[in-house]
C-alpha positions in Angstrom: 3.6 -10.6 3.9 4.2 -9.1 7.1 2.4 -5.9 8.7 5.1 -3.9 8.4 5.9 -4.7 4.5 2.3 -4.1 4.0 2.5 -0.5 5.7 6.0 0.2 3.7 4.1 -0.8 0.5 1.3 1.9 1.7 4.2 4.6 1.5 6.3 3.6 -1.6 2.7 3.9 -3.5 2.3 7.1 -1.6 5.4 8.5 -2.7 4.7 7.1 -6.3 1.7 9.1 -6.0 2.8 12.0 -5.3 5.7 12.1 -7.6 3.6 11.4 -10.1 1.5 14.2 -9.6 4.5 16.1 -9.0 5.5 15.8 -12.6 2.5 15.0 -14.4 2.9 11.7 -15.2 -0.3 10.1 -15.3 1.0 6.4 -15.0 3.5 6.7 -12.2 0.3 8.3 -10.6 -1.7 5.2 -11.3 0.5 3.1 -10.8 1.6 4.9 -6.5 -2.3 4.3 -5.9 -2.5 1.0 -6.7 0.3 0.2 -4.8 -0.7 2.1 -1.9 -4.3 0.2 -2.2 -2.7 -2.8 -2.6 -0.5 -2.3 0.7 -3.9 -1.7 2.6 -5.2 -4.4 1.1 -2.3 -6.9 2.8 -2.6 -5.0 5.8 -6.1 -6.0 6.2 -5.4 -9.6 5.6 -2.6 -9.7 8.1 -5.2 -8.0 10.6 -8.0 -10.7 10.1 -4.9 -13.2 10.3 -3.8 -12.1 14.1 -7.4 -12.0 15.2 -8.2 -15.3 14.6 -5.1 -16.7 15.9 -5.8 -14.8 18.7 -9.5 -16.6 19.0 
């Protein structure tokens, strides 16, 4: 997964989040967080990726 899909992931869960706060659904709301964490989870992978290509 690329950097960018990562980050996009990061801002679907956010919106998820949100919308699930929004209208008190408890799930959704789990379910945006994860997703966000998951995102930042990639994101992190791809980082350590680049810098040891970069070595």
């Amino acid at each position: 997964m690329s950097k960018g899909k990562a980050k996009a992931k990061q801002i679907k869960g956010k919106l998820k989040e949100t919308t699930g706060d929004a209208v008190g659904n408890k799930r959704m709301e789990a379910e945006g967080r994860a997703e966000k964490v998951s995102g930042k989870a990639q994101e992190a992978v791809e980082k350590a990726k680049k810098s040891l290509r970069d070595r």
